[in-house]
N, CA, C and O atoms as CSV, one atom per row, in Angstrom:
chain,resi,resn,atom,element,x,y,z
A,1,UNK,N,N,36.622,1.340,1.039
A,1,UNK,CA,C,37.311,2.163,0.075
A,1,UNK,C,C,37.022,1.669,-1.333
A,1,UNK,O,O,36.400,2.480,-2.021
A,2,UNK,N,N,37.317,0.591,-1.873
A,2,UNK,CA,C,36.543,-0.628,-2.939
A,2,UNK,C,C,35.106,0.133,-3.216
A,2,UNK,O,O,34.806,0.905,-4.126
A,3,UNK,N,N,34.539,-0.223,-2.414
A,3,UNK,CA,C,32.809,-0.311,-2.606
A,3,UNK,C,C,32.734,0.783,-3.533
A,3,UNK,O,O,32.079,0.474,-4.528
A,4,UNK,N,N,33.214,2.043,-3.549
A,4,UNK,CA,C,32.511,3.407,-4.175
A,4,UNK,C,C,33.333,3.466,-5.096
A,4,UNK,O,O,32.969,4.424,-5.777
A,5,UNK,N,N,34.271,3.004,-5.561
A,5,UNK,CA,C,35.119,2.807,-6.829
A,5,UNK,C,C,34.374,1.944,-7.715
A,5,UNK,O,O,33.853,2.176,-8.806
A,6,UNK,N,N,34.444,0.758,-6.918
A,6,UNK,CA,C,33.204,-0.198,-7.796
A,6,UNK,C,C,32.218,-0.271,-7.966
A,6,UNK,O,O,31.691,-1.197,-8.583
A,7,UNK,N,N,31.602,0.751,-7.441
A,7,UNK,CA,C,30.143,1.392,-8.059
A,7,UNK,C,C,29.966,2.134,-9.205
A,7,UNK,O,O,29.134,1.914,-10.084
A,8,UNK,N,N,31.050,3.321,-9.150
A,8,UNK,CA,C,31.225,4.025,-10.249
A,8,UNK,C,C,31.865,3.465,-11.806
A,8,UNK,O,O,31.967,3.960,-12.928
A,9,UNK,N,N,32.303,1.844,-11.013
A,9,UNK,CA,C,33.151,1.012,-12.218
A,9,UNK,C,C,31.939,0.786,-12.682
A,9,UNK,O,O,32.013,1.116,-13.866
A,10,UNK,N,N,30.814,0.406,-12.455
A,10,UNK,CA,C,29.411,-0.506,-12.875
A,10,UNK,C,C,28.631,0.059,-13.454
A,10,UNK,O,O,27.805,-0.454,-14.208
A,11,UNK,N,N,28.824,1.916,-13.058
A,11,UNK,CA,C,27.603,2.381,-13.535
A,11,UNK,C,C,28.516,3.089,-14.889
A,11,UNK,O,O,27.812,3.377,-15.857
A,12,UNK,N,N,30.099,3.400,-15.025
A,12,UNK,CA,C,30.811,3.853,-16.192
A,12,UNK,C,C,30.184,2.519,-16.974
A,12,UNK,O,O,29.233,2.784,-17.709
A,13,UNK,N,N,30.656,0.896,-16.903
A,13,UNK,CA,C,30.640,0.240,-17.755
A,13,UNK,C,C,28.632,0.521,-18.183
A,13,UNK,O,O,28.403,0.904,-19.330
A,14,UNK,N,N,27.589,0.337,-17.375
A,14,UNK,CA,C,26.569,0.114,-18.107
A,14,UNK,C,C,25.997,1.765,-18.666
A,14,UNK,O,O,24.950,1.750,-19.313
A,15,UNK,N,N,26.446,2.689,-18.501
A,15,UNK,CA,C,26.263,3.727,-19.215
A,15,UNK,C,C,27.200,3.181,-21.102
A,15,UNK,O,O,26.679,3.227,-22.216
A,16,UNK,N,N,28.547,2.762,-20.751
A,16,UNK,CA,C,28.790,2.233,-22.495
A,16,UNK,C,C,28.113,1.409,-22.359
A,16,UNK,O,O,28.316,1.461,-21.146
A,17,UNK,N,N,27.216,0.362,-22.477
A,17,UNK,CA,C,26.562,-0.176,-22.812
A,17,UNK,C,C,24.886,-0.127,-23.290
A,17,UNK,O,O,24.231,-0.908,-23.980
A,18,UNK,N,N,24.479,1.294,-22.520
A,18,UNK,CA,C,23.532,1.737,-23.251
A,18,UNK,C,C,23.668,2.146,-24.718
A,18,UNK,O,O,23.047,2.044,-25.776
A,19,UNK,N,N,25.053,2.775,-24.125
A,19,UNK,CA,C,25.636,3.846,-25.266
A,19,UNK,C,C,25.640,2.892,-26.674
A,19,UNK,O,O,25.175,3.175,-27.778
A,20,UNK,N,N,26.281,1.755,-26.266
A,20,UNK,CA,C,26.722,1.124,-27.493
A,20,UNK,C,C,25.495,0.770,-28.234
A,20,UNK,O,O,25.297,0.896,-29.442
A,21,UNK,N,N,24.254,0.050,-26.818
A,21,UNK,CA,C,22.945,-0.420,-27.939
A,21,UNK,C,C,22.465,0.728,-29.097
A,21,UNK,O,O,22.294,0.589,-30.308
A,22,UNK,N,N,22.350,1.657,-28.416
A,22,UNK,CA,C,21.616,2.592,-28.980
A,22,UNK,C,C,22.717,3.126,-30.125
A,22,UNK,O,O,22.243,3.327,-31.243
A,23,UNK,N,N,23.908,3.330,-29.969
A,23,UNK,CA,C,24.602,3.919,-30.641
A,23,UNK,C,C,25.492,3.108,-32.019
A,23,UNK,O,O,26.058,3.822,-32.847
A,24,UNK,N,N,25.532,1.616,-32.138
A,24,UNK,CA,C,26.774,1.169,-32.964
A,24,UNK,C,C,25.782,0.304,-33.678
A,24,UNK,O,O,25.017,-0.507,-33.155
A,25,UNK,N,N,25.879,0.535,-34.695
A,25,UNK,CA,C,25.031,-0.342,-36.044
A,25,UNK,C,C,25.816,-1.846,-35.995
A,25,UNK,O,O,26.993,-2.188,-35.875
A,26,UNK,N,N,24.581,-2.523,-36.145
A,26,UNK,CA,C,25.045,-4.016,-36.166
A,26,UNK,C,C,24.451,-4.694,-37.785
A,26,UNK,O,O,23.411,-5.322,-37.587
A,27,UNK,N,N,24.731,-4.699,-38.784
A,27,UNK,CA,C,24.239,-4.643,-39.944
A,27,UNK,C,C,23.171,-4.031,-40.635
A,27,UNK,O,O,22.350,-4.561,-41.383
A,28,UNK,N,N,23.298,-2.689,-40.245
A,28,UNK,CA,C,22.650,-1.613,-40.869
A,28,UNK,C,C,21.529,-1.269,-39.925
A,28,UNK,O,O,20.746,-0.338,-40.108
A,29,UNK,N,N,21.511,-2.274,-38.676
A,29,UNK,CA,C,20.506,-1.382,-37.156
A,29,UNK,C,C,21.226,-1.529,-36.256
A,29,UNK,O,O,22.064,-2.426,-36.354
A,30,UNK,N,N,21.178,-0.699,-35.019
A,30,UNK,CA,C,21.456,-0.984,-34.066
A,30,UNK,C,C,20.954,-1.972,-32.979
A,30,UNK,O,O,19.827,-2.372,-33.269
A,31,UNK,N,N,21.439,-2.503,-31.798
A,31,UNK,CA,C,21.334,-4.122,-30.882
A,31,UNK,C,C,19.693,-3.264,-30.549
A,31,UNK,O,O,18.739,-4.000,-30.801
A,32,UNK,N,N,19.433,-2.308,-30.200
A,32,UNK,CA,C,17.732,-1.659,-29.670
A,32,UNK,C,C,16.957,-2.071,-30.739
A,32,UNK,O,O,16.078,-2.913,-30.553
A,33,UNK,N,N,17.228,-1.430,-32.208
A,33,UNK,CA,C,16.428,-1.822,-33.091
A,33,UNK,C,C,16.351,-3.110,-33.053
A,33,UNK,O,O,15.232,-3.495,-32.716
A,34,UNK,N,N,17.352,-4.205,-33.337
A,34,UNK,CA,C,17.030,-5.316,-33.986
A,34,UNK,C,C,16.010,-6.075,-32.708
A,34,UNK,O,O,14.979,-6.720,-32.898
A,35,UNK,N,N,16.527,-5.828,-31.679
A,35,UNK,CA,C,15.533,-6.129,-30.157
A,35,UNK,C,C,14.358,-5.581,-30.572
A,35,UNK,O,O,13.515,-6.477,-30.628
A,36,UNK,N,N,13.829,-4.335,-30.946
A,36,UNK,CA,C,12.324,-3.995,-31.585
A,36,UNK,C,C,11.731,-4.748,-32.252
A,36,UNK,O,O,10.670,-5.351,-32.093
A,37,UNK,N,N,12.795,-4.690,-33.402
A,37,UNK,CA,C,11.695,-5.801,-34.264
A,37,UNK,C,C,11.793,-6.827,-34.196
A,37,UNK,O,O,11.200,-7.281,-35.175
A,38,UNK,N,N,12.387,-7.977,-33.353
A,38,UNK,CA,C,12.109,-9.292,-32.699
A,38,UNK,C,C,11.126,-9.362,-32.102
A,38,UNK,O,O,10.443,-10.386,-32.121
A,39,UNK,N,N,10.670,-7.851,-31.138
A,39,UNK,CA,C,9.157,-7.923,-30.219
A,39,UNK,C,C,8.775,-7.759,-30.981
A,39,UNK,O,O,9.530,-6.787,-31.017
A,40,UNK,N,N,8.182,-7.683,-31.953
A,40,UNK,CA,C,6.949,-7.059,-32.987
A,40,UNK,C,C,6.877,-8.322,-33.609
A,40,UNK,O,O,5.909,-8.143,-34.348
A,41,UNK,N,N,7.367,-9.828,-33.865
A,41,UNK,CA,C,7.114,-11.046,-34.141
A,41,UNK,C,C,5.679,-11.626,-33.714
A,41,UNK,O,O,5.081,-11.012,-32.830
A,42,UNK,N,N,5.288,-12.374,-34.084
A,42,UNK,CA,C,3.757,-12.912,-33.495
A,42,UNK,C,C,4.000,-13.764,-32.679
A,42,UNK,O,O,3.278,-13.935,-31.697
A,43,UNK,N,N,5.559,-14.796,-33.033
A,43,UNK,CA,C,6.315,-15.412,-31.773
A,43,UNK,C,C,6.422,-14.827,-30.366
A,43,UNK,O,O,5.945,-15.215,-29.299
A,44,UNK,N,N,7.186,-13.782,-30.674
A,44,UNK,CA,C,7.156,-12.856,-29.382
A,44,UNK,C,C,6.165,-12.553,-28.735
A,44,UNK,O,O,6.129,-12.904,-27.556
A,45,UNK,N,N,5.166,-11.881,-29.249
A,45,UNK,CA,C,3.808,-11.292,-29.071
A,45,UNK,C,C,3.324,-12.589,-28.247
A,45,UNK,O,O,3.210,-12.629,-27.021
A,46,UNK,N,N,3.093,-13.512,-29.033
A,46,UNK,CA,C,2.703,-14.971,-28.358
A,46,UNK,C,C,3.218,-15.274,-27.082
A,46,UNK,O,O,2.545,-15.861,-26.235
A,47,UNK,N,N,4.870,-14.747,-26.827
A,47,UNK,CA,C,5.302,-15.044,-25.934
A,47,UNK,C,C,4.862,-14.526,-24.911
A,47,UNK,O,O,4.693,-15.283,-23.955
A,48,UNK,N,N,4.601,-13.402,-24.785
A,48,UNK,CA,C,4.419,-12.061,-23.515
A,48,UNK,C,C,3.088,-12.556,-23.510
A,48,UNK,O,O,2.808,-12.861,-22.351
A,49,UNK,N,N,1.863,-12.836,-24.509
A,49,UNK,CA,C,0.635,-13.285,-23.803
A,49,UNK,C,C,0.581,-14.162,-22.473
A,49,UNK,O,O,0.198,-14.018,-21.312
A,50,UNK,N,N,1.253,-15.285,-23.372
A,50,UNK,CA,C,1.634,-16.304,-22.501
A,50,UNK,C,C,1.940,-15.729,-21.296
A,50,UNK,O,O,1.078,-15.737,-20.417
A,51,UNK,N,N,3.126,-15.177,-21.073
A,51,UNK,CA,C,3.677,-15.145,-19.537
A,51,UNK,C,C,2.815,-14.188,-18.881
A,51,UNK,O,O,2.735,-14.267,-17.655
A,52,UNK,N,N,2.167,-13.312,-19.479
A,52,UNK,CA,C,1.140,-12.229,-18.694
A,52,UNK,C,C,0.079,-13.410,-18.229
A,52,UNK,O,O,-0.150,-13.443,-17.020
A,53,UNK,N,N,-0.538,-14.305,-18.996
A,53,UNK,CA,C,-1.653,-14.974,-18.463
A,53,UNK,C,C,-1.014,-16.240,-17.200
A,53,UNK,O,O,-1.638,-16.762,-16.276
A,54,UNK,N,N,0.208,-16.405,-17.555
A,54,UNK,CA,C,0.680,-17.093,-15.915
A,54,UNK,C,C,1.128,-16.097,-14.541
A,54,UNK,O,O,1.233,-16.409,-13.355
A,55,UNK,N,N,1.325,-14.877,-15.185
A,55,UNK,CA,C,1.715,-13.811,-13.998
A,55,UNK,C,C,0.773,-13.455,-13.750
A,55,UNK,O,O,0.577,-14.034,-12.681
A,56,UNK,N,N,-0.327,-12.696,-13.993
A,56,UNK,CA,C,-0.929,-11.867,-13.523
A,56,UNK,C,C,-2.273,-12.927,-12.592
A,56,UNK,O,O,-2.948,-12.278,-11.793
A,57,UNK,N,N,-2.558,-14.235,-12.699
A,57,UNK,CA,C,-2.843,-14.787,-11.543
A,57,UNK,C,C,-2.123,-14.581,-9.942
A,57,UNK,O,O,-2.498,-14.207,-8.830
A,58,UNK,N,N,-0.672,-15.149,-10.685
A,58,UNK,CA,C,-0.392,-15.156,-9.245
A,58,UNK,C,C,0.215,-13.886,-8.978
A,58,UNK,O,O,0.757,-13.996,-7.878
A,59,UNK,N,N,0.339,-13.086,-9.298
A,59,UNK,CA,C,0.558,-11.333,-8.622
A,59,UNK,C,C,-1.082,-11.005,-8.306
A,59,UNK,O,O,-1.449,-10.198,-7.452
A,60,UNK,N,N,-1.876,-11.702,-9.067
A,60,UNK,CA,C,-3.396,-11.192,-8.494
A,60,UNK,C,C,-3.498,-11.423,-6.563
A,60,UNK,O,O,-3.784,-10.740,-5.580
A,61,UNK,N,N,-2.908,-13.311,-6.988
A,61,UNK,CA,C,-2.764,-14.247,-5.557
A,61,UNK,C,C,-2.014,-13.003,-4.224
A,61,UNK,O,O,-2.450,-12.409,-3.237
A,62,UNK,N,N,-1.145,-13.073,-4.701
A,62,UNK,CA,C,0.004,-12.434,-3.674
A,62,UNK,C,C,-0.587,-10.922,-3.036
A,62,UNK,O,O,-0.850,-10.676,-1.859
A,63,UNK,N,N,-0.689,-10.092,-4.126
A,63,UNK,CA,C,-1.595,-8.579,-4.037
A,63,UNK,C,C,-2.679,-8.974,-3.050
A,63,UNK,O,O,-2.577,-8.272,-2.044
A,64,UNK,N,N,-3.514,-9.698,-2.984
A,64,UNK,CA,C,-4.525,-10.050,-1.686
A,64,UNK,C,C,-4.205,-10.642,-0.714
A,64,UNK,O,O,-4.991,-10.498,0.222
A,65,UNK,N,N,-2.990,-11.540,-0.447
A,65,UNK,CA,C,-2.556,-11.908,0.195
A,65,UNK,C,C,-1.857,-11.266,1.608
A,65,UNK,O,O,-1.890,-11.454,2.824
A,66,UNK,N,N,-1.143,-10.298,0.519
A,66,UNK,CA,C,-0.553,-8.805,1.238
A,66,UNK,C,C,-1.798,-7.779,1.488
A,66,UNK,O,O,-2.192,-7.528,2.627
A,67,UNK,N,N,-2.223,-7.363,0.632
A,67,UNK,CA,C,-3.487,-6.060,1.262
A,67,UNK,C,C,-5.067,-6.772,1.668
A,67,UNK,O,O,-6.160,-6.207,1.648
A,68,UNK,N,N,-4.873,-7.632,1.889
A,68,UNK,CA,C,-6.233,-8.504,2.323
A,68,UNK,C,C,-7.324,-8.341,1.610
A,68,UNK,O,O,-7.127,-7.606,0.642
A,69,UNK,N,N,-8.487,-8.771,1.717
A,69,UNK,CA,C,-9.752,-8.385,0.791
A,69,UNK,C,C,-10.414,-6.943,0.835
A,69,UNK,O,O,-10.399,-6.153,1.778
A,70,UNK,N,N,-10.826,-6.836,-0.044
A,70,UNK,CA,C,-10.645,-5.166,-0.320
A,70,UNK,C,C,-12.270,-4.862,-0.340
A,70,UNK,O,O,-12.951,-5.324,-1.255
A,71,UNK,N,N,-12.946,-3.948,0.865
A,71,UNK,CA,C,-13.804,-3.811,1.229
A,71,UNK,C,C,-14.118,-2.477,0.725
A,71,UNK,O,O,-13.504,-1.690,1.445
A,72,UNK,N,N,-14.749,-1.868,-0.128
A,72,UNK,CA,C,-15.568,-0.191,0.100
A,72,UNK,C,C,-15.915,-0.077,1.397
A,72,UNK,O,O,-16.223,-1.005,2.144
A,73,UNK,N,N,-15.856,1.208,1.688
A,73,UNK,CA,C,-16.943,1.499,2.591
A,73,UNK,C,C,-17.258,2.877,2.287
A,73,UNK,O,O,-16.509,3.737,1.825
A,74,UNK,N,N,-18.762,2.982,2.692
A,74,UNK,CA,C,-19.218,4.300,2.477
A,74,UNK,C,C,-18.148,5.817,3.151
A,74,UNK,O,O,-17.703,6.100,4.264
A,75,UNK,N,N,-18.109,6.298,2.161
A,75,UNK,CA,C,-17.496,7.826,3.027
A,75,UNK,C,C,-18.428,8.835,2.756
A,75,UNK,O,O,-17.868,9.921,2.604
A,76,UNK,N,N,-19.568,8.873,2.647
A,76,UNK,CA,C,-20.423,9.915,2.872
A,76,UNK,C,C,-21.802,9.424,3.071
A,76,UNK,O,O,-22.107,8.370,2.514
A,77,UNK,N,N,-23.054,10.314,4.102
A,77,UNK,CA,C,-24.114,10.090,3.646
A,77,UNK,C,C,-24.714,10.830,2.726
A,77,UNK,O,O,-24.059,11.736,2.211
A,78,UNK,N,N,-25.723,10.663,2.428
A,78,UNK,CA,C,-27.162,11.190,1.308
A,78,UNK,C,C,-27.333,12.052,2.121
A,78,UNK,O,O,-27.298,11.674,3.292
A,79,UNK,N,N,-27.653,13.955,1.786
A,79,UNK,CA,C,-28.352,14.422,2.419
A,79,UNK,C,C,-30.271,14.206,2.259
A,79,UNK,O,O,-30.999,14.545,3.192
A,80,UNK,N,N,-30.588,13.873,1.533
A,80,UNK,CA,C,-32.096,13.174,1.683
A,80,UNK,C,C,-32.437,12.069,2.149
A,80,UNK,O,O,-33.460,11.435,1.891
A,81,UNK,N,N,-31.048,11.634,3.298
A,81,UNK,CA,C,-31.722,10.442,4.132
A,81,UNK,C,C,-31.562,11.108,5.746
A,81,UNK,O,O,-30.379,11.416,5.893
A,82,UNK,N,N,-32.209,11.360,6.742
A,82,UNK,CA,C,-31.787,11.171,8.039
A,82,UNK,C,C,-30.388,10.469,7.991
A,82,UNK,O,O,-30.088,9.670,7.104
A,83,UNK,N,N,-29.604,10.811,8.957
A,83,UNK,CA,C,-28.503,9.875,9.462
A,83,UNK,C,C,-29.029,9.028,10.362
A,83,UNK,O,O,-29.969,9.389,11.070
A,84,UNK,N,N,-28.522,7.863,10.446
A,84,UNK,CA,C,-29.148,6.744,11.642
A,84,UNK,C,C,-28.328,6.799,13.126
A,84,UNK,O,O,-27.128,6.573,13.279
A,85,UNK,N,N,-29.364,7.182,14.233
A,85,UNK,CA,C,-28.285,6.607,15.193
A,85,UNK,C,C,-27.327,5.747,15.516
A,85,UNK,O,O,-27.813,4.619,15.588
A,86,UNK,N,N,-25.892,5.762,15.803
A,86,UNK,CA,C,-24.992,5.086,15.950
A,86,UNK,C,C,-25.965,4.494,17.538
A,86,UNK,O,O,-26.607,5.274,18.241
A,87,UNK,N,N,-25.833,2.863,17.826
A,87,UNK,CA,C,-25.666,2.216,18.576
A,87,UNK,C,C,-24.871,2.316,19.876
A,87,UNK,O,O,-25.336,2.039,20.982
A,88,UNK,N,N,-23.835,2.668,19.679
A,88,UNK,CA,C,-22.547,3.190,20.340
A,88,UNK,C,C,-22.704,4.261,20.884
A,88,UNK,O,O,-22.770,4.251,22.113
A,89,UNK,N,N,-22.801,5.361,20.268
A,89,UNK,CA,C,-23.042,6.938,19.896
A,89,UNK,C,C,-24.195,7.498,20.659
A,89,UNK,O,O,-24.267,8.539,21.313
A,90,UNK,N,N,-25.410,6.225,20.339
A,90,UNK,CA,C,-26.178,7.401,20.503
A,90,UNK,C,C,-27.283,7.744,22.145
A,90,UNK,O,O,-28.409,8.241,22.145
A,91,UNK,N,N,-26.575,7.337,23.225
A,91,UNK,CA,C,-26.935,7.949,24.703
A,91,UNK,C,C,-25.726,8.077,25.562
A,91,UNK,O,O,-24.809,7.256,25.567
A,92,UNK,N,N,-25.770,9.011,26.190
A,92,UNK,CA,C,-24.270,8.840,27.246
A,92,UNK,C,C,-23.668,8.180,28.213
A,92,UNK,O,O,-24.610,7.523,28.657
A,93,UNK,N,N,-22.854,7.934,28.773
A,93,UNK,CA,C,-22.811,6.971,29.477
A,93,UNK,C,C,-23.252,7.145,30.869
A,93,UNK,O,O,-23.477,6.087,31.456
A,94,UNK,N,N,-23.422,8.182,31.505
A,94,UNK,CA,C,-24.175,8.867,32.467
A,94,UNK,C,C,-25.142,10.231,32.503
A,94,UNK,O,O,-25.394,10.850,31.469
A,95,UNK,N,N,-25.542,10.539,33.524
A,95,UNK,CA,C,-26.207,11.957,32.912
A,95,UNK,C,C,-25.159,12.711,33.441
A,95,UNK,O,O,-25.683,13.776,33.766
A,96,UNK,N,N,-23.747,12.759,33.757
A,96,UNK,CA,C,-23.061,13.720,34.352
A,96,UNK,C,C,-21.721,13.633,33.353
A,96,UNK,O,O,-20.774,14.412,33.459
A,97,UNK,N,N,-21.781,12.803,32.592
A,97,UNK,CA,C,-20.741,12.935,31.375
A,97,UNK,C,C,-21.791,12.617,29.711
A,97,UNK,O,O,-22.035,11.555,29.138
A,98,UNK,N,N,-22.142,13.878,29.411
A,98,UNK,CA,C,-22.445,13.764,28.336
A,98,UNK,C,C,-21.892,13.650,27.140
A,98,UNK,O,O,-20.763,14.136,27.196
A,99,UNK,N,N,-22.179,13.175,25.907
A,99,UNK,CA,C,-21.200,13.225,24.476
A,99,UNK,C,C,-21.183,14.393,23.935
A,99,UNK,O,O,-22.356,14.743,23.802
A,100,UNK,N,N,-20.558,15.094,23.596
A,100,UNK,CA,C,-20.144,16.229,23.072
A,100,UNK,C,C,-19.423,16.340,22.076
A,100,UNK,O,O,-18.198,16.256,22.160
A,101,UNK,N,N,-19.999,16.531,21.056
A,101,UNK,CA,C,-18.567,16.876,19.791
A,101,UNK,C,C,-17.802,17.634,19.724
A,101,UNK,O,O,-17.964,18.770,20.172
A,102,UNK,N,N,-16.579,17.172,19.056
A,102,UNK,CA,C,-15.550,18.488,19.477
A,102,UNK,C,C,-15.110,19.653,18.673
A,102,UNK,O,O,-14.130,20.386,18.803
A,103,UNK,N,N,-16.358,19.638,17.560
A,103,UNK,CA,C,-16.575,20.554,16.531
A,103,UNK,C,C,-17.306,21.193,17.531
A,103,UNK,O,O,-16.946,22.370,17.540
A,104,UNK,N,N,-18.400,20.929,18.620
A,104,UNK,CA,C,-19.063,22.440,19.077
A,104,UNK,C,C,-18.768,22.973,20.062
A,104,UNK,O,O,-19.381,23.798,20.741
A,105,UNK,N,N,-17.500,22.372,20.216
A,105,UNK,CA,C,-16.511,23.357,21.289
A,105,UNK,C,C,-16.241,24.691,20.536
A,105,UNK,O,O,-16.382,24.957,19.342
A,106,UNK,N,N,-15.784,25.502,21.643
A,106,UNK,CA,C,-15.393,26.901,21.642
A,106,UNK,C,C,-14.036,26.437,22.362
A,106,UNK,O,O,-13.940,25.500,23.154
A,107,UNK,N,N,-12.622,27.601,21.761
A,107,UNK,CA,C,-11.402,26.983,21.912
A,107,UNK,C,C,-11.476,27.809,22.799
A,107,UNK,O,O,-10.263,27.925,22.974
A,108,UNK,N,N,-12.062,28.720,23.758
A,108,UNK,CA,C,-11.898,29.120,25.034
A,108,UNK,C,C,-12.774,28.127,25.741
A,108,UNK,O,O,-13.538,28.564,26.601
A,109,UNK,N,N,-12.756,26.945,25.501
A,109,UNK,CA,C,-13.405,25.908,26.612
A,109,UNK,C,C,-12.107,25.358,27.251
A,109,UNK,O,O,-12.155,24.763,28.327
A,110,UNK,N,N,-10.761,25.592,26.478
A,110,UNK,CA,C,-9.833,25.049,27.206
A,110,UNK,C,C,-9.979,23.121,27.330
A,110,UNK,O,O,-9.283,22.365,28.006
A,111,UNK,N,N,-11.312,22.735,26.270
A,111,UNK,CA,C,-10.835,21.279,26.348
A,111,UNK,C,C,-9.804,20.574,25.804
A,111,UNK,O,O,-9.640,20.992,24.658
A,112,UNK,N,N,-8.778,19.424,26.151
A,112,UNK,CA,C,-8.196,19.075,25.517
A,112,UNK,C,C,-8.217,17.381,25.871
A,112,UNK,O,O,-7.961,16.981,27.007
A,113,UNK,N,N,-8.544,16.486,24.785
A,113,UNK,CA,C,-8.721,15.009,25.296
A,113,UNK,C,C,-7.447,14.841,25.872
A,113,UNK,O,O,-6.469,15.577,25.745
A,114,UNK,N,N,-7.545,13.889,26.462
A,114,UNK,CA,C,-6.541,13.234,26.968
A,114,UNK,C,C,-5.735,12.228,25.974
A,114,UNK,O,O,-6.351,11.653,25.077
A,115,UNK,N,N,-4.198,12.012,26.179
A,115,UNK,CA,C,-3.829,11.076,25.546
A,115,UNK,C,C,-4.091,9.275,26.032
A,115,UNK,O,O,-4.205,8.816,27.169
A,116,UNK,N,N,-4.117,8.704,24.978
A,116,UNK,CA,C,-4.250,7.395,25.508
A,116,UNK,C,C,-3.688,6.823,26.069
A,116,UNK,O,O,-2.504,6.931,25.749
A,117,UNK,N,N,-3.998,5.618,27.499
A,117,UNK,CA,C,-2.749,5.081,28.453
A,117,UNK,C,C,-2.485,6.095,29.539
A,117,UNK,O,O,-1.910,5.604,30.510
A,118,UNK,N,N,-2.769,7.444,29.630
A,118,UNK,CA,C,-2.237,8.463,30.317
A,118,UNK,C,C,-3.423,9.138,31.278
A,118,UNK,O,O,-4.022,9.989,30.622
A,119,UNK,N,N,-3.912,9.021,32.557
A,119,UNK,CA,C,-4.694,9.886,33.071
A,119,UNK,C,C,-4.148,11.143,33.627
A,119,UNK,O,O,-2.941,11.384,33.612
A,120,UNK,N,N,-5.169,12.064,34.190
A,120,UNK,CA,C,-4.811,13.375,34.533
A,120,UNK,C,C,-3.451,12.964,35.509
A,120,UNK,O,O,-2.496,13.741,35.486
A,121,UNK,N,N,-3.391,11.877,36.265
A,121,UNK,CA,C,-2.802,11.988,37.781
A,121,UNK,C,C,-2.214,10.604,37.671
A,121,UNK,O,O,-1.782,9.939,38.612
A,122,UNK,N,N,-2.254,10.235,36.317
A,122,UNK,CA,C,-0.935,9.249,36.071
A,122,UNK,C,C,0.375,9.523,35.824
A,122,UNK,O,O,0.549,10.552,35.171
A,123,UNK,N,N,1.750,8.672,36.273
A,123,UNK,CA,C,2.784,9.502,36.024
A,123,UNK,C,C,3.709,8.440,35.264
A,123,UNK,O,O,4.929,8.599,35.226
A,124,UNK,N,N,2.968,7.168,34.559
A,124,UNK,CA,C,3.525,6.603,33.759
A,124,UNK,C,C,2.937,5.153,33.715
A,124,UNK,O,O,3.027,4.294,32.838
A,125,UNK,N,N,2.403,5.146,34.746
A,125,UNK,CA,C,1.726,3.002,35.239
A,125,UNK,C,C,2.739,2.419,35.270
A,125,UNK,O,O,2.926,1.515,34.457
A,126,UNK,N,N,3.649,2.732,36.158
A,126,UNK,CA,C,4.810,1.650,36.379
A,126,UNK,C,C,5.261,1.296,35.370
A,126,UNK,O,O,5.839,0.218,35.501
A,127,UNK,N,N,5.291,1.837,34.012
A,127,UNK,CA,C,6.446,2.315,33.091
A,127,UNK,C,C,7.731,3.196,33.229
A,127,UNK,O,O,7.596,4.359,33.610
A,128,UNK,N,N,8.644,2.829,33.013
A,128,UNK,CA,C,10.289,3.810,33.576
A,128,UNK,C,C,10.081,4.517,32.899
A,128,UNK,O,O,9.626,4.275,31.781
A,129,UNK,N,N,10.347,5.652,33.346
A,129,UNK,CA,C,10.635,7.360,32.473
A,129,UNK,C,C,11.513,7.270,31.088
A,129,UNK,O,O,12.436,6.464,31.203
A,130,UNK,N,N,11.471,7.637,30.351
A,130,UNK,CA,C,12.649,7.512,29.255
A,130,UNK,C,C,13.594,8.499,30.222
A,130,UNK,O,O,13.279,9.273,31.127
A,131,UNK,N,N,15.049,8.095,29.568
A,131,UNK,CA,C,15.586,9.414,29.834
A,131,UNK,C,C,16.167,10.625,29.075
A,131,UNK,O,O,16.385,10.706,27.866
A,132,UNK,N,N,16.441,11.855,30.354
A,132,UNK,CA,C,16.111,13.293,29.486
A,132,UNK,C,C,14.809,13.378,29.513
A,132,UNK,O,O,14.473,14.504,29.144
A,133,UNK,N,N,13.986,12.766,29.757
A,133,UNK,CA,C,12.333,13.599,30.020
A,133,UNK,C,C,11.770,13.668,31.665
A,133,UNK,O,O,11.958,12.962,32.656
A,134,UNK,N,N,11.311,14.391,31.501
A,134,UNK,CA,C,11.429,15.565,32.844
A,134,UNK,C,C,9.758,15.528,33.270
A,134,UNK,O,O,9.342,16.221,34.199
């Protein structure tokens, strides 16, 4: 019951307190202005160099740390090169299951892959049913 009273207490008090920076002259500027032109000092200026050249190492550090090393990779070929056979790709694995793309299907082929983990005539691999599914 508290909690949402005292939320609205926090956000009434820092709404006057915007109000006031911006709004109540403190010897002929207001608390925003005189904060302006303190940043505009060469002190200041000096200051924020400073801390940008100790932050932005280690947010460089951390940023790779979290998204790992950051690789391109091609997303298109050249049409004035051949494409190269894929390794993988390029013979089938028998002559009675050939590779087929599924761009040159026709949707009256009725193909549909299979999901993964799941064969035609599997009914779970000794996984329990959720329940409600049928």
């Amino acid at each position: 019951m508290f909690r949402p009273v005292r939320t609205a207490i926090s956000f009434v008090v820092l709404g006057a307190a915007l109000w006031a920076a911006f709004a109540i002259d403190l010897g002929g500027h207001t608390f925003a202005e005189h904060i302006d032109t303190i940043s505009e000092t060469p002190e200041a200026k000096q200051l924020i160099d400073g801390t940008r050249s100790t932050l932005n190492p280690a947010l460089q550090e951390v940023r790779d740390r979290v998204l790992g090393e950051y690789v391109e990779a091609p997303t298109w070929i050249p049409s004035d090169q051949p494409p190269e056979p894929n390794a993988v790709n390029s013979k089938p694995n028998s002559e009675h299951d050939p590779i087929v793309s599924a761009s040159t299907l026709s949707p009256e082929s009725g193909f549909e892959p299979a999901l993964p983990g799941r064969g035609p005539d599997d009914d779970g691999g000794g996984e329990p049913r959720l329940p409600g599914r049928r």
